[in-house]
LUMLUM-988439 format. One line per 4 residues: their letters; for each residue x, y, z of C-alpha. Coordinates in Angstrom, 2 decimals. Layout:
! residues N
A> X Y Z; ...
//
This chain:
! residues 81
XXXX> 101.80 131.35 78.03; 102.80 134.53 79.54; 106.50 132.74 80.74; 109.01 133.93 79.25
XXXX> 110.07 131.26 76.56; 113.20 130.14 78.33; 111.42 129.24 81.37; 108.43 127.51 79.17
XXXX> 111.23 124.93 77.66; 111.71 123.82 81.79; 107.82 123.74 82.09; 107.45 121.62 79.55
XXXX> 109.44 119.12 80.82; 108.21 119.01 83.57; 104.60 118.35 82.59; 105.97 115.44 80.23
XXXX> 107.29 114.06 83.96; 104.16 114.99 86.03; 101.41 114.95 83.48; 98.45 112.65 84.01
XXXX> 100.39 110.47 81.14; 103.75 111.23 82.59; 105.49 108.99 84.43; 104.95 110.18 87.93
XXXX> 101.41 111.23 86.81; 100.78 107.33 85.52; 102.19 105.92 87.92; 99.78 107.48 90.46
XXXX> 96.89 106.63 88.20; 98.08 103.24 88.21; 98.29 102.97 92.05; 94.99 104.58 92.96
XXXX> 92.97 102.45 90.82; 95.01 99.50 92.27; 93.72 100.21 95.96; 90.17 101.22 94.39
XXXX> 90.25 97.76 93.07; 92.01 96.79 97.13; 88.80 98.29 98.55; 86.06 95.61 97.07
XXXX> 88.81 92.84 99.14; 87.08 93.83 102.22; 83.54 93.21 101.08; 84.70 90.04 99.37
XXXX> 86.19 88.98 102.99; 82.73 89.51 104.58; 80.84 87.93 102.41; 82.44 84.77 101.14
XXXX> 82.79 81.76 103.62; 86.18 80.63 102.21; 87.73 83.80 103.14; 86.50 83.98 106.89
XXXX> 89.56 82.75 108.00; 92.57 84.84 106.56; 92.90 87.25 109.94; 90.67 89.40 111.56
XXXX> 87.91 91.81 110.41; 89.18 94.50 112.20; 92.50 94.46 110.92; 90.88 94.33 107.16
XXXX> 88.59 96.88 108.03; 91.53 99.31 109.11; 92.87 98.34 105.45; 90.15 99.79 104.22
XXXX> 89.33 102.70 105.31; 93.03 103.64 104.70; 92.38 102.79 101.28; 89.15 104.65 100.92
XXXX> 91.14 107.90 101.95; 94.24 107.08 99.74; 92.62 105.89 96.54; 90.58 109.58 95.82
XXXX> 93.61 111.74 96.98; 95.96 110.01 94.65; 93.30 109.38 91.66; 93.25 113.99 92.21
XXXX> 96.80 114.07 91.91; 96.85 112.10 89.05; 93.62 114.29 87.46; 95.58 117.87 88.44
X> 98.98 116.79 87.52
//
């Protein structure tokens, strides 16, 4: 609160954009709980016999792990924004 009130109008707008309920900030939301959701696909793949033959473990496992990085950092943008 110490902008000047000019420059608080722009801020404001902003945050309605990037805010966790924004639609940037949302949208993030909506995407990192989409590949938390992604992750469980690998266990699923391991464990059920049906699935043992859509492609190889290796390539789900890769998958994975780059949705075990992705899914926190975007869930913290979506938290700070």
């Amino acid at each position: 609160y110490r902008l000047p009130p000019d420059v608080r109008v722009t801020q404001i707008k902003a945050y309605k954009l990037f805010g966790a309920a924004g639609l940037v900030g949302h949208g993030l939301g909506f995407l990192a709980g989409l590949l938390f959701l992604g992750l469980f696909l690998y266990v699923l793949r391991k464990r059920l016999r049906f699935m043992r033959r859509w492609g190889k473990l290796s390539v789900w496992l890769r998958y994975h792990i780059f949705m075990g990085i992705s899914a926190p950092i975007l869930a913290t943008l979506h938290s700070a924004f």
